[in-house]
C-alpha positions in Angstrom: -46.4 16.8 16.6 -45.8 20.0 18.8 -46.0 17.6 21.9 -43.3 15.2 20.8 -40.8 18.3 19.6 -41.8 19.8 23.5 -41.2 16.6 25.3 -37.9 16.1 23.3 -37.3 19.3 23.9 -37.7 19.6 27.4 -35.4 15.9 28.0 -32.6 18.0 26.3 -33.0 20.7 28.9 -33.3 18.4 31.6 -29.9 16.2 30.2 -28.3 19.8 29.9 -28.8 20.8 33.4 -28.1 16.5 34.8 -25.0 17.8 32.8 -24.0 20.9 34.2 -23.9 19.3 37.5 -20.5 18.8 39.2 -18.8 15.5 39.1 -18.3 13.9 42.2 -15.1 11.9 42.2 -15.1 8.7 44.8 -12.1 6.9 45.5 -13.9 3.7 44.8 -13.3 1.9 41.0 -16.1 -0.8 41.0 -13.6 -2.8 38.9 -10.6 -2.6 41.1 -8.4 -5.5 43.3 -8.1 -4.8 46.7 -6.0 -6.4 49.0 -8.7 -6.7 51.5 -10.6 -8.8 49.0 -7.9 -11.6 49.4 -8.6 -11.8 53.0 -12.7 -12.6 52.6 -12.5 -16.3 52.4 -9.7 -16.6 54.6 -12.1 -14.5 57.4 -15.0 -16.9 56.9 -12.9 -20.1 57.1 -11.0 -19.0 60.5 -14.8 -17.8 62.0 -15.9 -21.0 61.0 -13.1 -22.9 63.2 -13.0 -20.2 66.1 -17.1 -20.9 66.2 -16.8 -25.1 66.0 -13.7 -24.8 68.7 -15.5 -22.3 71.0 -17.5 -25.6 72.6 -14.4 -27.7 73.2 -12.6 -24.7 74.8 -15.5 -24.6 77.0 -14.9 -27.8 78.5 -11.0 -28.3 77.9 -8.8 -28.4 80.5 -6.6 -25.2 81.3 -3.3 -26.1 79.5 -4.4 -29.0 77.7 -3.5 -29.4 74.3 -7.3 -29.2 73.1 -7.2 -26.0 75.3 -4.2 -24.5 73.2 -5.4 -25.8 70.0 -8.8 -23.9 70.9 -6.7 -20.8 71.7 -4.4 -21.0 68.6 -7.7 -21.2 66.3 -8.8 -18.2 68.1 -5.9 -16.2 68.1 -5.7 -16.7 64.1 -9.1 -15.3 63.7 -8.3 -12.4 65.7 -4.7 -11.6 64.2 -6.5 -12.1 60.1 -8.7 -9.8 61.4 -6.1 -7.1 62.5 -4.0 -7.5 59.3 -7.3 -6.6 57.3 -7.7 -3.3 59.5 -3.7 -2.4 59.3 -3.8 -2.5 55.6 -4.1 1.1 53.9 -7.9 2.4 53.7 -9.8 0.4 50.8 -10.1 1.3 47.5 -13.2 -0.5 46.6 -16.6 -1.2 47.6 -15.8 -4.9 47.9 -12.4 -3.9 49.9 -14.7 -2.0 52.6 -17.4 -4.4 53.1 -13.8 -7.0 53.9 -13.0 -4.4 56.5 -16.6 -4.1 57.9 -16.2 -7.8 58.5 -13.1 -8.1 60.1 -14.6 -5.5 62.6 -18.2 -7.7 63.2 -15.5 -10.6 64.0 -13.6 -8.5 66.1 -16.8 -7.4 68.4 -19.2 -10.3 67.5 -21.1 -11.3 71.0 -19.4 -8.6 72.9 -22.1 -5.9 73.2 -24.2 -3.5 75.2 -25.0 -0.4 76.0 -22.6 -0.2 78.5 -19.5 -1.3 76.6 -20.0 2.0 75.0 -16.7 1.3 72.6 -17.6 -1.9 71.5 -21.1 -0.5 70.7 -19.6 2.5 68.3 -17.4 -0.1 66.8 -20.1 -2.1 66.1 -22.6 0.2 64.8 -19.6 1.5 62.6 -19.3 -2.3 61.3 -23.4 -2.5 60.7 -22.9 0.6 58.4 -20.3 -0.5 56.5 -22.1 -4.1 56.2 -25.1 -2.5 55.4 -23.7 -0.6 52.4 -21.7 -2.7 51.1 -24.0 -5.8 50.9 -21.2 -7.6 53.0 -22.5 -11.2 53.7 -21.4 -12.3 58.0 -19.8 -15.8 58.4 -22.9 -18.4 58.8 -22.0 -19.7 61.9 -22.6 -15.7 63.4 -24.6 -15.5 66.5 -24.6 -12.0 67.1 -23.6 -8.3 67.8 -24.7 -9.1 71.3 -27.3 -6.2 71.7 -29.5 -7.8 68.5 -32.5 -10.0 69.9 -31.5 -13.8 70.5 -28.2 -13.0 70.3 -27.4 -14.0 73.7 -29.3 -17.2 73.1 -27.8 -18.2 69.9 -24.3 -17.4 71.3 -25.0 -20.0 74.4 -26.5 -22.6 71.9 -23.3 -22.3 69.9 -21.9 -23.5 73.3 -23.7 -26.7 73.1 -23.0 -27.7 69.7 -20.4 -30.4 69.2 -16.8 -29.2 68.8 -14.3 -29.7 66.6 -10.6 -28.8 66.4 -9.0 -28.0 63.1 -6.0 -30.6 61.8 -3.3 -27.6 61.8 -4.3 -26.6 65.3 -4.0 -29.7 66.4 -0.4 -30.3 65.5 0.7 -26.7 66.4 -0.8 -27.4 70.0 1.1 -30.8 70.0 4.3 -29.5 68.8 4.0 -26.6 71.6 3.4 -29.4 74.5 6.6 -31.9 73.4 
């Protein structure tokens, strides 16, 4: 009986001192809406197109309208990405790891050792991936520096291409 009144007694003492430690307040509420989080899907969508277009950009003619069409898709994927990094700082978890990927899309392929400001932004993306349990877009082939990467991003290149609908009537509307 003495051991169950000590043990009991000595879980108070340990609660009382968990207790008496200071709160650490974190701007993140695990329930929250962020307005990064709205830009997620819309992220792994435009990856998607800027990775199936990438091949038929490859081969297009300069100034064609498949050429345009390629750029347009590519240039949507880049400027989703900056509106995701001009919005104010996150307030979530969730609204971080959104961030974290519109920087791997921003840098995906890109680096090395000797693009040193690629490399920081990249590693600075991994972190933020890494903590937040950030999923990359499935048709990802690479930081650049990671092994295969280099061969993944080539393969990419010999995949069959496609052209999304909307790009194709935006790049046929520019050439009338």
């Amino acid at each position: 009986m003495g051991g169950v009144v000590m043990a009991n007694a000595s879980r108070r003492a340990l609660l009382c001192g968990v207790a008496a430690l200071p709160v650490l307040t974190v701007p993140f509420v695990a329930l929250a809406v962020d307005p990064h989080d709205a830009y997620r899907e819309r992220l792994h969508v435009a990856h998607t197109e800027h990775q199936r277009a990438r091949p038929i950009e490859n081969v297009a003619r300069h100034g064609s309208m498949e050429s345009r069409a390629a750029d347009l898709v590519h240039a949507r994927l880049w400027h989703l990405a900056d509106e995701v990094l001009n919005l104010p700082m996150p307030t979530t978890l969730s609204g971080l790891g959104v961030m974290g990927l519109a920087m791997a899309v921003i840098v995906e392929g890109c680096i090395s050792r000797e693009c040193q400001e690629e490399w920081r932004q990249a590693q600075l993306a991994r972190a933020i991936l890494a903590m937040t349990g950030e999923k990359l877009p499935v048709m990802w082939v690479g930081w650049g520096d990671d092994p295969g990467a280099i061969e993944r991003d080539f393969a990419a290149l010999d995949e069959p291409g496609t052209l999304p609908a909307w790009a194709m009537a935006e790049a046929a509307r520019q050439c009338a």
